[in-house]
N, C-alpha and C positions, 0 to 999 in steps of 0.2 A: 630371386637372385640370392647368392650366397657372400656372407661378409664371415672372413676371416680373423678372429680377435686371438690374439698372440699373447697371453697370460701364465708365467708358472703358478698362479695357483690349483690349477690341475694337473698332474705329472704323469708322465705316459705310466700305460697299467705296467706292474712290475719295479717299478721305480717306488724306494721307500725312503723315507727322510733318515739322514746319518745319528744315531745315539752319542751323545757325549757321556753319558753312562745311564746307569739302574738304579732301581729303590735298593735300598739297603732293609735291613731289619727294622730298625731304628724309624727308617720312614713311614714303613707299613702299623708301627705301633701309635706311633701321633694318628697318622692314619684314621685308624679301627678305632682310637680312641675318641676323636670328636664324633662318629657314626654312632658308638655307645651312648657318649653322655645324648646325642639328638633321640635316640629309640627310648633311652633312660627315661628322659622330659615326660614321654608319649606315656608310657607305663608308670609314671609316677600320676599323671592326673586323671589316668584311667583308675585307679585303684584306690588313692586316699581321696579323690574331691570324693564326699558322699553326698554332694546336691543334687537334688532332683534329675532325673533323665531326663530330660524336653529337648526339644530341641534347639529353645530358646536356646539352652543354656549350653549344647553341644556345638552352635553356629556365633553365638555371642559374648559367649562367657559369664551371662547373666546378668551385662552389662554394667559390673562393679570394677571394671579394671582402673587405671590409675595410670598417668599421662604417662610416666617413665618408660616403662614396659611398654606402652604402647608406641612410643615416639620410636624407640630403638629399632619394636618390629617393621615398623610403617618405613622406615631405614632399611634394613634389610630385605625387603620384599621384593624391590625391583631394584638394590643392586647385586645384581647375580654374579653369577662365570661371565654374563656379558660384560659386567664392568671389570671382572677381576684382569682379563684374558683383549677382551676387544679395545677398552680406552686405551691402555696402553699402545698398541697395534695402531693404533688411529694414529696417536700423536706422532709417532715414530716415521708413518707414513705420509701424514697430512699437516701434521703441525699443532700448537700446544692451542690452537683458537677454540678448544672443547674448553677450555678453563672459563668459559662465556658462559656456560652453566650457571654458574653460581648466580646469573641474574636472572635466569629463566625460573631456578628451583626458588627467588626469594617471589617472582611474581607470583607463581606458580602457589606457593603457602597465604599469601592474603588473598588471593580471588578465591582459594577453597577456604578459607576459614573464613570471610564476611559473606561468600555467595551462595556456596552449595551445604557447607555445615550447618547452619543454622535451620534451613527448612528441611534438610534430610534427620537432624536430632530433635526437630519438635516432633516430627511424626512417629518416632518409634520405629521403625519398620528395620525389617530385616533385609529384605531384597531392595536393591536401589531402584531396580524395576516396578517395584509395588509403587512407585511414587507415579510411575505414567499412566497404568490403570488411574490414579484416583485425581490425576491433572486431565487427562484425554480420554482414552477408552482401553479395552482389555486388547486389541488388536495392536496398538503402538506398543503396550509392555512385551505382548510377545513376542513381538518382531526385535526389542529390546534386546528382550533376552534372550533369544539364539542369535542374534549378532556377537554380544559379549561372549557366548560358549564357543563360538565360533573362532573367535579373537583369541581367548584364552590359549584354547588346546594347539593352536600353532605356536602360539608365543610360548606355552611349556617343553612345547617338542623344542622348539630354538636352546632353553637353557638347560632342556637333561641333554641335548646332546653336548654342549658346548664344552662342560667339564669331562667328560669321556672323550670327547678328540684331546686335551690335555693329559689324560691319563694315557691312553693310547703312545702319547710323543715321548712322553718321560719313562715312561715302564714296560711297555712293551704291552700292557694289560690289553686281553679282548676288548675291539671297542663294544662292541654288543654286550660283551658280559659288563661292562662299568656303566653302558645306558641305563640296566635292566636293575643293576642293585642303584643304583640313584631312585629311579622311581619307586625301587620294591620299600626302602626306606621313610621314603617321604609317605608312602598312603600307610605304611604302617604308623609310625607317631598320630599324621593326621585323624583317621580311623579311629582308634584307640581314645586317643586323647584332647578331639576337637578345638576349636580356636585356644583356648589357654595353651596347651604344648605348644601350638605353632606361634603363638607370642613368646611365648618363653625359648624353646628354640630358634625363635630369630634372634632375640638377645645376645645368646652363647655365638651363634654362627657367625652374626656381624662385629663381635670380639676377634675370632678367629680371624674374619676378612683383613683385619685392620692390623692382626699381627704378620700374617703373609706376605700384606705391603709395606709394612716395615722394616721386614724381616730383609729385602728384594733391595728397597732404599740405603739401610744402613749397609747392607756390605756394598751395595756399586758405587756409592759416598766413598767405603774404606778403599778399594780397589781405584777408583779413578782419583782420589787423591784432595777429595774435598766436595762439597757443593758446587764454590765457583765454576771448576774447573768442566763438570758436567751441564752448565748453564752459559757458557763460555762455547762449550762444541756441539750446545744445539742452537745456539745464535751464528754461530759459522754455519752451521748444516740447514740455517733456513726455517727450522723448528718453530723459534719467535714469531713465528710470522700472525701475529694476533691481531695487531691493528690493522684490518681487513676490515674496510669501514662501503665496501662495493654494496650498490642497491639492486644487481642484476640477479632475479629469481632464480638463473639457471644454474647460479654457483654453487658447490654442492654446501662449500661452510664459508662463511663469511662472519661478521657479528651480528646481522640481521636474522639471519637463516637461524642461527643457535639460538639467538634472545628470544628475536621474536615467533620462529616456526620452532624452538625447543617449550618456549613458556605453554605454546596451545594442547605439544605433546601431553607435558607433562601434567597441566590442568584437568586433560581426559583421564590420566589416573589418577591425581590425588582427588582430583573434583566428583568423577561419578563413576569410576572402575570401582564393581563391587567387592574388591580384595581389599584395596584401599579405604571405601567406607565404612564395611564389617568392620575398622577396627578401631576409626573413632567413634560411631556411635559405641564401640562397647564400655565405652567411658564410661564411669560413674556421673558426668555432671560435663554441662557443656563449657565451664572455663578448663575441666581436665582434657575434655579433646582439643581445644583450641590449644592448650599447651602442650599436646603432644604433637601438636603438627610443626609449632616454633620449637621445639627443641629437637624436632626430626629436623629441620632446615640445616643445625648444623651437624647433625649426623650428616646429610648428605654432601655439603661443603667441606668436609673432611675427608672422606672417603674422594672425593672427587677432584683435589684435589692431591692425595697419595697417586690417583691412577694416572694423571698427569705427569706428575713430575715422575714417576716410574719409567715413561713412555719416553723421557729425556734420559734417565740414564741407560735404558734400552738403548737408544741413537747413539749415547758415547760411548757405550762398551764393544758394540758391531759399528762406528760412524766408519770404519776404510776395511769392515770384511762382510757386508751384509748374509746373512745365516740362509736368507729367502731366495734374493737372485741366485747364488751360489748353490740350493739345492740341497741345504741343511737340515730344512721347514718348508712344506708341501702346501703351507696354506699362513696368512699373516699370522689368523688367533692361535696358532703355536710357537709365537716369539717369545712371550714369556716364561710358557714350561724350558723352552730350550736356553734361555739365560738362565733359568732356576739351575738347572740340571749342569749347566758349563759354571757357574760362579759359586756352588753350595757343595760340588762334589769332594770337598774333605771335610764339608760338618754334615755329617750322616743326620737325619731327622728334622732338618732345614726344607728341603728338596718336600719332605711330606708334610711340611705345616703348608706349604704354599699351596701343594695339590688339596691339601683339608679346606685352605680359604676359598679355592674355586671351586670345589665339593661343595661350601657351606654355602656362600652365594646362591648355587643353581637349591639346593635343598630350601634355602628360605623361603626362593619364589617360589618354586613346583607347591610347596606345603601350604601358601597361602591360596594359588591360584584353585587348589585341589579343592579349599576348604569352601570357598567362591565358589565355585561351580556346582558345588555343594547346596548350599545356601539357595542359591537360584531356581535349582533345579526342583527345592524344595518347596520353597516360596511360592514361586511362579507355574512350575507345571504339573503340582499334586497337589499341596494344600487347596488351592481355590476349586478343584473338580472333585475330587475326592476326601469323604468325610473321613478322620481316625483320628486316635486318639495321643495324647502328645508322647507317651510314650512309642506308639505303633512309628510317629515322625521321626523322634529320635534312631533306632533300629534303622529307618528309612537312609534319614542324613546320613548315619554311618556305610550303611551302605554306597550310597552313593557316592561317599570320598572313595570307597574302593574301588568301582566301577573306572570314579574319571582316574584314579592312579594309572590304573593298566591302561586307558585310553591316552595318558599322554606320554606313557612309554612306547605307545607305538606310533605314534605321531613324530617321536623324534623322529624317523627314517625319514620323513620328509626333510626335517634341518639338515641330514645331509646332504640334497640336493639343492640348496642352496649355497650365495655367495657369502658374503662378509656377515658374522653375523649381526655384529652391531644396526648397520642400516637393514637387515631385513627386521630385525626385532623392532625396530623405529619405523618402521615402511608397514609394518602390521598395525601398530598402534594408530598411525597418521591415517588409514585407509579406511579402518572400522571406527575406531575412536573417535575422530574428527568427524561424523555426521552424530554419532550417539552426541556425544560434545554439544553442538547447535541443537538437537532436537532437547536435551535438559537445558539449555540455556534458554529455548523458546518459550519454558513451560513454568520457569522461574520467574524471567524477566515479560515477559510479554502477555499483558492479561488479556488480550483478542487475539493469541494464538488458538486456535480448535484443533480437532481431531486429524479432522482432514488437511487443514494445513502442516499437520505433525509429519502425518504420515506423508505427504507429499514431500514435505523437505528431508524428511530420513532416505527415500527412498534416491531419490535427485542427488544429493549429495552423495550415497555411497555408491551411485551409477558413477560419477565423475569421477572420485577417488578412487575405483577401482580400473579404471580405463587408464587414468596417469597414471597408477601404480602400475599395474602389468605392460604398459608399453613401456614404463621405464626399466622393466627386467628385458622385456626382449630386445628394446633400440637402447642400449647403454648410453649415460650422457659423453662426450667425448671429452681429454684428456683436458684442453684449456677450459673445461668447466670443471672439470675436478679437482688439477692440481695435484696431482700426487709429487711430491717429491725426491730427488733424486737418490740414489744409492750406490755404495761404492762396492768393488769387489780386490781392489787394489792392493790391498795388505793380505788376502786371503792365502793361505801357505799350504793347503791340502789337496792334495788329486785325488778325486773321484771320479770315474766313467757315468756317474747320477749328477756329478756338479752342472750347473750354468755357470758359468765364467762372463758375466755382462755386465754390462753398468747403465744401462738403458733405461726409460720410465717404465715401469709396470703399472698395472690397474688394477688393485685389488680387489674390487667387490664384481668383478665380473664373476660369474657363476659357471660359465660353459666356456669350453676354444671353440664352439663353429654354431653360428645363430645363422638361421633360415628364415627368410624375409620373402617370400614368394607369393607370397598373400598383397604385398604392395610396393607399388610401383616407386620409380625413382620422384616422382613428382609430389606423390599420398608422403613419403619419408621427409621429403623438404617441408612439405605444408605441417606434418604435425612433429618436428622431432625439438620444436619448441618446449610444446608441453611437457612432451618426453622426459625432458633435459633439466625440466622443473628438481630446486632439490628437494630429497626423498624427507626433507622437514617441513615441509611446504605443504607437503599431502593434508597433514592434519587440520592446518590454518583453512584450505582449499574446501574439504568436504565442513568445516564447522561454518564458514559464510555462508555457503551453498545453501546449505539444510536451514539457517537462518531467514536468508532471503527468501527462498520458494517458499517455506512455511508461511511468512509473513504476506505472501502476497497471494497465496489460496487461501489464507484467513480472511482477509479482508474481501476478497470477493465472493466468499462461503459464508457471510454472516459472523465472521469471528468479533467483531466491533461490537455485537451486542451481548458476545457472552459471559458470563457471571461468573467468578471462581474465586470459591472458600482462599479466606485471607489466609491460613493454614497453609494451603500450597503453593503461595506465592511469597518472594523475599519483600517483608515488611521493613521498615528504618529502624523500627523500636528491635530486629533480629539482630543487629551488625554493631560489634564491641567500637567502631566508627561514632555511631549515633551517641554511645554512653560517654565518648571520650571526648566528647565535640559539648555534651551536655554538661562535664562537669567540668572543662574550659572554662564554656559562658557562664556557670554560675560563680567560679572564680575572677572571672573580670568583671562581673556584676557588682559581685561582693565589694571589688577594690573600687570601685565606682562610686558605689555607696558610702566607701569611708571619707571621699575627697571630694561629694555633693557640699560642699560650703552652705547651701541656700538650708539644709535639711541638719547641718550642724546648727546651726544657728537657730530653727526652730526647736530643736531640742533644749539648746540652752535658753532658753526664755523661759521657762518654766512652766508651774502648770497654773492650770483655771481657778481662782478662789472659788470655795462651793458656796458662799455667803452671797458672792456676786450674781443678781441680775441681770438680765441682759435688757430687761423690758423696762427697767427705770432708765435707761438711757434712752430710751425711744420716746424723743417729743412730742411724735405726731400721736402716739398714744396717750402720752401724758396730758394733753392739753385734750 
């Protein structure tokens, strides 16, 4: 049977979203200009670094870098056009309860900096993958790692496409031709100029990001007439709605869902995503990668919360003409370009810093995931088979950035057939991530995990995670688990034969208007639309127990109890800045212990031993 879902984010063919105007000169020169200085970066460390060609040093940096730069990039890598364009969308739509983040990204930075950094920087290694060959067997790393390439090249097609549908709303530009120069960009810097350009261009880029959204804040501040007053009509409009303290799995956010299903997201990337760990082992020394992760924490508390309250002056500049229902904007992640383009259109080159920060975003991540796939590909499925020499690798590695560039410019055609992209980018991470996630966590913590129990719980949990994912695209969860909030069309003053004229809930992350269920009955949908309904934060927490549990429990019936594994690959006490800080406590409350022992002052003060004195003339029974 067929279920009809009733969505503007698909607009009958023929129908185009209304312009509120065009680039100007002015825009297209900010523009070109951050593309320069990003291609600059690439060509400046292609031509003056004169170190050695390895590939050590083309996928690592030589491992001399320095927390700052590193913190900034590790900041700019995952937040893209998704953060630039989607968090706003979100809140506008769902509510400002994404500001819960900030406790997910602080668990998020001590479980990777006591759990996973310490034994991924004593070994060296390049591939994060290299770590399960030398815990398990060559069979689990490479299952590894074509899972992550797997993960990657969709989640890159998600952020080149994300800034070309932006570019597309605002300018009219090809959307194919703004896919094709986003990725022709990034593999060129990447290529050229290996992990140092792409830390150094994430730097620049996430400057950019952060003037975009200031840029966005301070004038709809100047235009609505203050802060208050935009925090005032998104507490009317239902916005606040934060303290959502519901334990029910099926809700899509709550503060359970974001704390505790955003903290497992995001631990799967800073914890053992190979973009993210390339780039604190390239540290010089492990307090500079611990310090690039806490001072990345409020890089992203920053950023995170700009995209926030963005998402509230969005709601009070459209709260009584929504852009979307009315038929403005073909899809949510084009609310922003179109407030850019309706609030900027008489400061010519405002309009082009914004489209540069959602440009810069999507360039961070494509650059680093490029450089990863890189990495891995190197690591894991040419070095260990094939003998050459470290130059012939380097050659290789650079290759190989080229390769996955043009493969994840053609992967974005997929993100177009997708819904919202925010939850599919986070539904990709939760699906694949959340068993890698458990299968590192079994091999760190768990010294009678084996091979067989690895591989049995990677495979168990990405069976489960991908059945609740894809049923949760095909049976959408329904509206009182989503919560979309309401929207007005009331103040809107314009006649279009393309407008919607309603004030109705819509559901944005629906992907299609007509799903086909033929395959199961009405009875199969009640039994599983439970799971279905599960939220898409939930995926990741689901596949990391899974892959936990089953691991643990064909270990132990495989003989795992008896097996032996190098202290090296397992997290020791004496690894975690915890153990040093807990140590030099106790010998400070020791110490004070000692000054306030009365029994040990007072032996001190008695003095010492005459060397004249005997001890044996005092002894009678001797003496006599």
């Amino acid at each position: 049977m067929s279920f009809i879902l009733f969505s503007p984010i698909t607009k009958m063919s023929g129908d185009a979203p209304l312009r509120t105007s065009s680039f100007v000169m002015a825009d297209y020169v900010v523009f070109a200009l951050m593309l320069g200085v990003s291609a600059a970066v690439g060509v400046y460390y292609a031509c003056v670094d004169k170190s050695p060609g390895t590939s050590g040093e083309f996928l690592t940096g030589g491992r001399r870098l320095t927390a700052l730069p590193v913190s900034l990039s590790l900041t700019a890598s995952f937040m893209s056009a998704i953060t630039v364009l989607s968090n706003p969308a979100e809140v506008y739509r769902y509510g400002a309860i994404l500001g819960f983040y900030t406790l997910s990204y602080l668990v998020t930075m001590l479980v990777t900096s006591e759990l996973f950094l310490p034994v991924f920087y004593k070994l060296a290694i390049t591939s994060t993958y290299e770590y399960l060959e030398l815990r398990f067997n060559r069979a689990t790393r490479l299952l590894g790692t074509m899972l992550f390439i797997v993960q990657t090249i969709l989640y890159t097609g998600i952020v080149i496409y994300a800034p070309a549908l932006a570019l597309n709303q605002v300018t009219g530009m090809n959307l194919w031709g703004a896919v094709i120069s986003t990725g022709v960009v990034c593999t060129f810097y990447c290529t050229v100029g290996g992990l140092k350009a792409v830390v150094w261009t994430d730097v620049i880029q996430l400057g950019v990001m952060m003037a975009g959204f200031l840029s966005v804040i301070v004038r709809s501040v100047v235009l609505q007439g203050g802060v208050m007053p935009i925090i005032s009509d998104s507490q009317r409009g239902g916005r606040l709605n934060v303290w959502d303290f519901d334990t029910n799995p099926l809700r899509r956010h709550t503060f359970w869902t974001v704390t505790v299903g955003g903290s497992f997201v995001w631990i799967s990337i800073y914890g053992i995503n190979q973009a993210q760990v390339q780039r604190y082992i390239s540290c010089k020394s492990l307090a500079h990668a611990r310090l690039s992760l806490y001072i990345n924490l409020f890089g992203l508390w920053s950023i995170l919360l700009c995209s926030v309250f963005a998402g509230m002056c969005l709601y009070s500049v459209y709260k009584h003409c929504d852009p979307w229902s009315s038929g403005q904007v073909s899809a949510s992640d084009q609310l922003m370009p179109y407030l850019v383009m309706d609030i900027f259109r008489a400061y010519p080159g405002l309009p082009g810093l914004f489209v540069a920060a959602a440009y810069s975003g999507s360039l961070s991540t494509v650059s680093s995931s490029i450089n990863a796939l890189a990495a891995v590909t190197v690591e894991d499925l040419i070095r260990p088979y094939i003998r050459l020499s470290e130059k012939q690798l380097s050659w290789i590695s650079k290759g190989m950035s080229l390769l996955y560039g043009f493969l994840c410019i053609a992967m974005a055609g997929l993100a177009s057939l997708m819904g919202g992209i925010l939850q599919a980018a986070i539904s990709i991470f939760g699906i694949i991530g959340g068993p890698l996630l458990g299968l590192f966590t079994l091999g760190i913590l768990c010294p009678w995990a084996n091979s067989k129990g690895a591989l049995s719980g990677l495979v168990s949990g990405l069976v489960v995670s991908l059945w609740v994912g894809i049923g949760a695209q095909i049976y959408p969860p329904p509206p009182e688990m989503t919560r979309p909030l309401p929207l007005s069309t009331t103040g809107c003053s314009f006649n279009s034969s393309n407008s919607f004229n309603w004030t109705s809930l819509v559901f944005p992350t629906l992907p299609v208007s007509t799903i086909t269920t033929a395959s199961f009955g009405d009875d199969d949908i009640s039994v599983l639309s439970p799971w279905y309904s599960l939220s898409y934060l939930y995926f990741s927490p689901l596949g990391t127990l899974i892959s936990i549990c089953i691991g643990l429990l064909v270990s132990v019936f495989t003989g795992g109890c008896k097996t032996e594994v190098e202290s090296r690959l397992m997290l020791m006490k004496t690894d975690t800045a915890v153990y040093y800080l807990l140590k030099v406590l106790k010998d400070k409350v020791m110490k004070r212990r000692g000054k306030l022992d009365l029994t040990k002052d007072r032996e001190k003060k008695s003095g010492n031993t005459n060397a004249a004195f005997c001890a044996v003339e005092l002894d009678l029974t001797k003496t006599s």
